[in-house]
N, C-alpha and C positions, 0 to 999 in steps of 0.2 A: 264593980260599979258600972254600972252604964255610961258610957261616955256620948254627949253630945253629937250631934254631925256636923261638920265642919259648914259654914257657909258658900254656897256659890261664890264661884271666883277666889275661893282663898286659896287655890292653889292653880299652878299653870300645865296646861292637855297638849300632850305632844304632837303634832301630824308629819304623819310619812305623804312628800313629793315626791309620784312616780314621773319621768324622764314621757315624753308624747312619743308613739311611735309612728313612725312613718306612714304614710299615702299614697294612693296612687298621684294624686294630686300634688304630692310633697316632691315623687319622684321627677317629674317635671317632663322634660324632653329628653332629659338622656336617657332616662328608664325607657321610654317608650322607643329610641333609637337601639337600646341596647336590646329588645322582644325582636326591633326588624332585623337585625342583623341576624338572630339564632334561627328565625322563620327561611330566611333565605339561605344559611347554611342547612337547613334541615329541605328545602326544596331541591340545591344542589347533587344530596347525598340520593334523593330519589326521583330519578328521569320521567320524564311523563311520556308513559308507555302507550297512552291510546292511540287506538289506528287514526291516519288519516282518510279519509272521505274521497272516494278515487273517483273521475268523473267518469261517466261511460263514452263509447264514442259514438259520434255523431257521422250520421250516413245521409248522404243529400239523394232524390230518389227523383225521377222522372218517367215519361212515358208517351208516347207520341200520340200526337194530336189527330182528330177522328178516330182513332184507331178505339174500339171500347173493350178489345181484349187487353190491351196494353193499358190501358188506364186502373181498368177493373184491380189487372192480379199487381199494378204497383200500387194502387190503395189497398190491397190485401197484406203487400210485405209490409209498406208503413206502417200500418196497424201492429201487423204481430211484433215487428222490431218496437213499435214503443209500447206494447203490452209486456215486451220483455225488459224496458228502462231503457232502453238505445235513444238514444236523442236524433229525431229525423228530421231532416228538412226537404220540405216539399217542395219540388221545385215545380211550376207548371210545363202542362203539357209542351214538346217541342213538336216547330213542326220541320221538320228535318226524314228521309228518307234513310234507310240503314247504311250506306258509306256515308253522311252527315254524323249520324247520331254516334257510329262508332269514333271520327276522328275526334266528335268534342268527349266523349267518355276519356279519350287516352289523353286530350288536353286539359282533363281536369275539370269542365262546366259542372260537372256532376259526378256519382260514385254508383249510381245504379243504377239500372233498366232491363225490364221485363225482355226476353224474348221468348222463340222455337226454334228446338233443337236442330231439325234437321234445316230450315230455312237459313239459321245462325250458320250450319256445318256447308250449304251452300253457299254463300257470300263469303266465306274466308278462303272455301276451294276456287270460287271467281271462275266458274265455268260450266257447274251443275245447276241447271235448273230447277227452282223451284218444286216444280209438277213432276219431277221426275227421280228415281230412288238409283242411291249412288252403284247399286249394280241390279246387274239383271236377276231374273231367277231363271236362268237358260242351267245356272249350273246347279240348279235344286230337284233333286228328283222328284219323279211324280209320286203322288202315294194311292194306294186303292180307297176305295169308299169301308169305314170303319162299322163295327160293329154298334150300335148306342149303350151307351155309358148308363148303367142306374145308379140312381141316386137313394141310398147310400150305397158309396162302392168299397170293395179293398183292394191294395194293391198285394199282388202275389207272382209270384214266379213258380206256374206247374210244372209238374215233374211230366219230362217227356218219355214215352215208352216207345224204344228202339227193337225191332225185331231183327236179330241176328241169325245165319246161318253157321250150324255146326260144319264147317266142312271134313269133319272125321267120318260123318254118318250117324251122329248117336242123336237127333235129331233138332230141332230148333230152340232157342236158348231166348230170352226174355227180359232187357235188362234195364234198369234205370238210368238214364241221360241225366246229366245236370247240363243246364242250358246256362252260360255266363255273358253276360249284355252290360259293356261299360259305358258310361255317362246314358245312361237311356230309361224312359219311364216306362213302365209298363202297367196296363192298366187292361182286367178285369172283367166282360163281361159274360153274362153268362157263358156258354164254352167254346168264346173266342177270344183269343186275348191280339192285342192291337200292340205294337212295339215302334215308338219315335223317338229318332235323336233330338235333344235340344239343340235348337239355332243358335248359331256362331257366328251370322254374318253380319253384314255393316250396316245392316237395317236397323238392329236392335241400339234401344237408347244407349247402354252401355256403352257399344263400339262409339256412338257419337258422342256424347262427353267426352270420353279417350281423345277422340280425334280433334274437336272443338278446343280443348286445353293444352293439345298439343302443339298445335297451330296458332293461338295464341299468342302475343307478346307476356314476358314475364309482369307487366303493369295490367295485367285483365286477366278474370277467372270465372269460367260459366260452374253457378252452383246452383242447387236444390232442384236438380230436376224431379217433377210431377208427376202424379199418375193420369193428368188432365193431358191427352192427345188429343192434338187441331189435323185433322185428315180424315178422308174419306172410311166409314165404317158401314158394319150391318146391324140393323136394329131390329130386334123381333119387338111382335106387342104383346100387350099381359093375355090376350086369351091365346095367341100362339103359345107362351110361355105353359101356361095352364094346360093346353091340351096337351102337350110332353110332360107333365111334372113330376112322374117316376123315373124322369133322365134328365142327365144335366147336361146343362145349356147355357153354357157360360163363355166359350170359344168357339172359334172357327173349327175347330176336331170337332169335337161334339155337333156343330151344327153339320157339317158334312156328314155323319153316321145318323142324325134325324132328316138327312133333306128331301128323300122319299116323300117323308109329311109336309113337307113346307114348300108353300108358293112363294117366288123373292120377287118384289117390284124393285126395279132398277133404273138409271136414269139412261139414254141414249147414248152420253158420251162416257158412264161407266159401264155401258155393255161393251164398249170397241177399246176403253183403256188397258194395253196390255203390260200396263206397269201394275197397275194401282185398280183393275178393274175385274171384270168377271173374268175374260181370259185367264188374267195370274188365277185368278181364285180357282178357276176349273183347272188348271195346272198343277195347282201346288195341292189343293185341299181335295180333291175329288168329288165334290156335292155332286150328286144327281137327283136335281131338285124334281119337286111335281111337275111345276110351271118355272118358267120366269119372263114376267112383264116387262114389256119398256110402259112408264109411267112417267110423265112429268112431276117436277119436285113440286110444282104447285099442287099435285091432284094425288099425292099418296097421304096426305091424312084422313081424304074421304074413302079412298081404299081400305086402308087401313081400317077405318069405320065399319066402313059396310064389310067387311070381312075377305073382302077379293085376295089379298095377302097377309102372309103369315111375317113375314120379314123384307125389310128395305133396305137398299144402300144409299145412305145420308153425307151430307157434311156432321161431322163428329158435334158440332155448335149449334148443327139446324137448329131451330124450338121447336121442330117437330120432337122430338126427343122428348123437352118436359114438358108438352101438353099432352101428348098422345102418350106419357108413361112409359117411355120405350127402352127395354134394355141391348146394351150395346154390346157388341159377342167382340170377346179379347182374338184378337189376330196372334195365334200362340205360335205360328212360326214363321214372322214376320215378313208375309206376301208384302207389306208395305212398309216405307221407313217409319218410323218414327218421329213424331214432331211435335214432342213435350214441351209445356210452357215450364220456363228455366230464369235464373237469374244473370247477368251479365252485368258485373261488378268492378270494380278497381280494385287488385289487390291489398291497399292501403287498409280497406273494410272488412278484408278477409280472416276476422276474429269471432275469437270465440263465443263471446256476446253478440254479435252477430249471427253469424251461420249456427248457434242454439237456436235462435228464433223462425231462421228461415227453414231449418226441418220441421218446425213444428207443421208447416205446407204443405211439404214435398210427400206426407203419405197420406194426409188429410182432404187432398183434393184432387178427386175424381174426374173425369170426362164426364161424368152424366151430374153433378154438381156444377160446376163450371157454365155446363150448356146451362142450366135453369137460374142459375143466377144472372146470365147472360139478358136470357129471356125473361127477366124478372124488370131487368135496366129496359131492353128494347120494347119488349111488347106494355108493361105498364107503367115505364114512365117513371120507376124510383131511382133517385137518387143513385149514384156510384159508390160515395162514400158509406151511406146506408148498408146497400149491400155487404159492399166489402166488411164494414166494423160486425155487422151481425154474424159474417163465419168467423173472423179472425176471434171476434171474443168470446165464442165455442171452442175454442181448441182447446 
């Protein structure tokens, strides 16, 4: 039989109460003290390993007042020192004389300033003059007038043919030489060959660094000497250069083995200087030029011009140099000293961060750069800083 359905409500529906479960909310502040506490033990277990941020060091830098060679090349090291991150402080020009400028370097005013090698190596010996080179060349022998160099050349060492006699009687015998020449160049040209010691004497930059750092206090160091020398040179012009240019013509050798072709204008008191003038150079080099002029320094650009000479002897800074295009012949066996623009520094500075920046310089700047940037400041009037940032941020 079918049975009815019961009415709503005529019997009672059970429900299951589940229990609330917890919150972040519920946890309160101790839940949340108890996350800082695991956080901080888990920081403990691992050290915080990042580098610290080291600061570089800072170099305070000066340069003596009028002076535009000392300004120029200490706005050239400030630049490269903070194109390398160094931190510079510029201090303005002093006007101070070199036994000034050297006692405030050693009493701290500052940490750097421009100088020249051999000028620097005179003031610490306090008895060499300026104008005059720390030895003579009485003890440099003389050399012949050389063969001229072509360009391109090789270097070779020919085999010499010795003729001997048999003294038994069985007749003359023919034999190969080997010729052996320590520390010496030899060089090449067609069938004469030319044979020079290198120079060892006190003229050369080397010996004056040496001697400059030696003499020294241990609180100063002269560094990055240049290829930019302040002294008296010979400059050929580009059509002298031109008419030799199957030989090279790069030094005082080579120009003494072309001086046959070449007229040299000279100034009156570099004809009778016999440290630094034509004497040493006919002493030491042998030129036996075509001519040689006395010319005023005012009157050899029109020389030059008009063709009357083929090479001059200059201040190494004239602006005759970069207007007239003039290449300056290397004094390769140093008739004259040496007198490189150089640094003179406080120890204190003498880091690695540092002296990286100031080699970037020391083979970067030339005498014949130098001079034209010189002439860049004097004859049109730009800026020093100018200057200077436009070579240093070339390097």
């Amino acid at each position: 039989m079918h049975r009815p359905a019961a009415p709503l409500g005529s019997h009672d529906v059970k429900r299951t109460i589940y229990p609330a479960r917890p919150t972040l909310r519920a946890m309160g502040a101790f839940g949340l003290a108890a996350l800082a506490v695991v956080a901080v033990a888990c920081n403990k277990a691992k050290p915080d390993t990042s580098p610290v941020p080291q600061l570089m060091p800072r170099v305070s830098i000066t340069s003596v007042k009028g002076d535009v060679e000392s300004q120029l090349m200490a706005a050239i090291y400030a630049r490269v020192m903070e194109n390398a991150g160094v931190r510079v402080t510029r201090i303005d020009p002093v006007s101070m004389d070199r036994a000034a400028y050297y006692k405030a370097l050693q009493d701290g005013q500052f940490q750097m300033i421009p100088e020249f090698s051999h000028d620097l190596l005179s003031f610490l010996l306090d008895g060499t003059p300026t104008d005059s080179t720390p030895i003579t060349i009485d003890s440099l022998a003389p050399v012949t007038t050389q063969a001229p160099v072509l360009t391109p050349t090789t270097t070779t060492t020919p085999a010499t043919t010795v003729p001997t006699t048999d003294t038994s009687g069985a007749g003359s015998t023919t034999t190969q030489a080997t010729t052996t020449t320590t520390a010496a160049t030899t060089t090449t040209a067609g069938s004469t060959t030319t044979t020079t010691t290198p120079p060892t004497n006190a003229n050369s930059l080397t010996a004056q660094i040496v001697a400059i750092n030696s003499t020294l206090p241990n609180t100063l160091i002269s560094y990055a000497a240049t290829l930019a020398d302040h002294r008296p040179e010979i400059a050929c012009s580009p059509a002298a250069i031109k008419a030799v240019a199957r030989y090279q013509l790069y030094t005082l050798s080579n120009l003494a083995s072309l001086a046959p072709q070449m007229r040299l204008g000279v100034t009156a008191a570099y004809k009778t200087n016999k440290n630094a003038g034509l004497p040493a150079l006919l002493r030491l080099y042998a030129p036996e030029f075509k001519s040689v002029d006395t010319i005023e320094t005012a009157a050899m650009g029109a020389a030059i011009d008009a063709g009357t000479v083929d090479c001059v002897a200059v201040d190494s800074f004239d602006p005759l140099i970069a207007t007239k295009n003039l290449r300056i012949i290397l004094d390769d066996k140093y008739m004259d000293a040496a007198n490189a623009a150089i640094v003179l520094m406080a120890s204190t500075v003498n880091l690695p961060e540092v002296t990286a920046a100031l080699d970037k310089v020391t083979t970067a700047l030339s005498t014949e750069k130098l001079a034209r940037m010189l002439n860049e400041i004097n004859a049109n009037g730009t800026n020093i800083a100018v200057v200077a940032n436009a070579f240093a941020d070339n390097l």
